[in-house]
GUFI-222366 format. One record per residue (C-alpha): residue in three letters; x, y, z. Coordinates in steps of 0.001 Angstrom, whole numbers, padded with zeros to 6 digits, always signed. Example, Ala and Ser with C-alpha at 12.3 -4.5 7.8 and 13.67 -1.06 7.14 Angstrom:
// residues 2
ALA+012300-004500+007800/SER+013670-001060+007140/
//
This chain:
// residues 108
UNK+021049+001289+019126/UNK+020006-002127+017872/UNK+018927-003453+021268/UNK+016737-000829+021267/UNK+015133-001161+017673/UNK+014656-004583+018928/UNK+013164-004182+021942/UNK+010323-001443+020371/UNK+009665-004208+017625/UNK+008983-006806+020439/UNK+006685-004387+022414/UNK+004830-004234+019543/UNK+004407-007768+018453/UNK+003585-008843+022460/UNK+000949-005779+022044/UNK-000101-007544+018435/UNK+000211-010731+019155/UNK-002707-013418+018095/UNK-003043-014344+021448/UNK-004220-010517+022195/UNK-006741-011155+019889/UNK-006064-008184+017522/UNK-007121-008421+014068/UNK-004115-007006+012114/UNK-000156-008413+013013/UNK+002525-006391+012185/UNK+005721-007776+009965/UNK+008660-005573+009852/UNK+010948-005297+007236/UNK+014242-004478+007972/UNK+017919-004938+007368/UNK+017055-007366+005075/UNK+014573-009298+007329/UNK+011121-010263+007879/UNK+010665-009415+011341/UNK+009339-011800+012941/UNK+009928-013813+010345/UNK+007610-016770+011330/UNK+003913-015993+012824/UNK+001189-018258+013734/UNK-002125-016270+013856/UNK-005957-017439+014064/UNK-008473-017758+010820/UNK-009960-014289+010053/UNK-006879-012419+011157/UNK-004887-009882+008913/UNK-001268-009770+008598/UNK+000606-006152+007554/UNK+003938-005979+006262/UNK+005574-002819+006527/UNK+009209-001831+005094/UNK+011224+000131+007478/UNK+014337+000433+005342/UNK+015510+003728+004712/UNK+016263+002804+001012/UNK+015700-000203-000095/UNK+012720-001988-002082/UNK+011404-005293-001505/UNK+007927-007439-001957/UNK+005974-010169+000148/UNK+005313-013033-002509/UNK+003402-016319-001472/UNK+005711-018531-004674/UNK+005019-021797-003262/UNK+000928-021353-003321/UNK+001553-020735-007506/UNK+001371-017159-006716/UNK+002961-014756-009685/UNK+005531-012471-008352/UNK+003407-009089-007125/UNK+004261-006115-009625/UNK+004537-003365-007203/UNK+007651-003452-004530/UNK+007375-001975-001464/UNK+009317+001246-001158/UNK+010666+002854+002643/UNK+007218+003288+004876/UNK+005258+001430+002023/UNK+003300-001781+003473/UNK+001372-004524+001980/UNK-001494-006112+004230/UNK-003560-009609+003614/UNK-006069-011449+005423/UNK-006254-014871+006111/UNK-009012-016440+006319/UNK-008129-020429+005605/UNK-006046-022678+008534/UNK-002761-023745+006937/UNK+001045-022832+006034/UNK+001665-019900+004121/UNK+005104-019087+003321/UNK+006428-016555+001334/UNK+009660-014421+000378/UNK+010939-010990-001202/UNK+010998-011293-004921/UNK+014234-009231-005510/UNK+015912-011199-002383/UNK+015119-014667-002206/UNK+017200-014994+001191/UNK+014595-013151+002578/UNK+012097-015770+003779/UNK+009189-015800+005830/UNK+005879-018311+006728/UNK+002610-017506+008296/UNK+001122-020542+010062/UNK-003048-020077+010405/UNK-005245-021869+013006/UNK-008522-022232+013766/
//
């Protein structure tokens, strides 16, 4: 069952893909994960990160830029979206699970 979940999310990320030139790129959260959990997209895009656990809570905080922790979490089916609109490295991680690591890399 997996394979398959795995499969749909790649579908969707070839279909989303910076190089398709879409303007939002879709992050999944699940099992714990940032899927995929490293991006590179063009200036201007917007990434969206949404939580497809069935219970469990996290949050997409950007520490290293001096960021404070964000207050709300996101719940199951929540999702969080931000645009970037500077070339550089972003990375982030969830707040209540610090394994949980991502990085967004932004080009011209």
């Amino acid at each position: 069952m997996k394979a398959g979940i795995f499969a749909t999310i790649t579908l969707l990320m070839i279909g989303l893909s910076s190089t398709s030139g879409a303007e939002e790129v879709l992050v999944i959260i699940k099992d714990f994960r940032f899927i995929p959990a490293e991006i590179s997209i063009k200036s201007g895009q917007t990434v969206r990160w949404q939580n497809q656990e069935k219970r469990q809570y996290h949050s997409v905080w950007f520490e290293a830029l001096g960021e404070e922790e964000p207050e709300d979490y996101l719940f199951p089916d929540d999702s969080y979206q931000r645009k970037f609109d500077q070339p550089g490295d972003y990375p982030y991680r969830c707040g209540p699970h610090p394994e949980m690591l991502g990085s967004i890399h932004v080009t011209n």
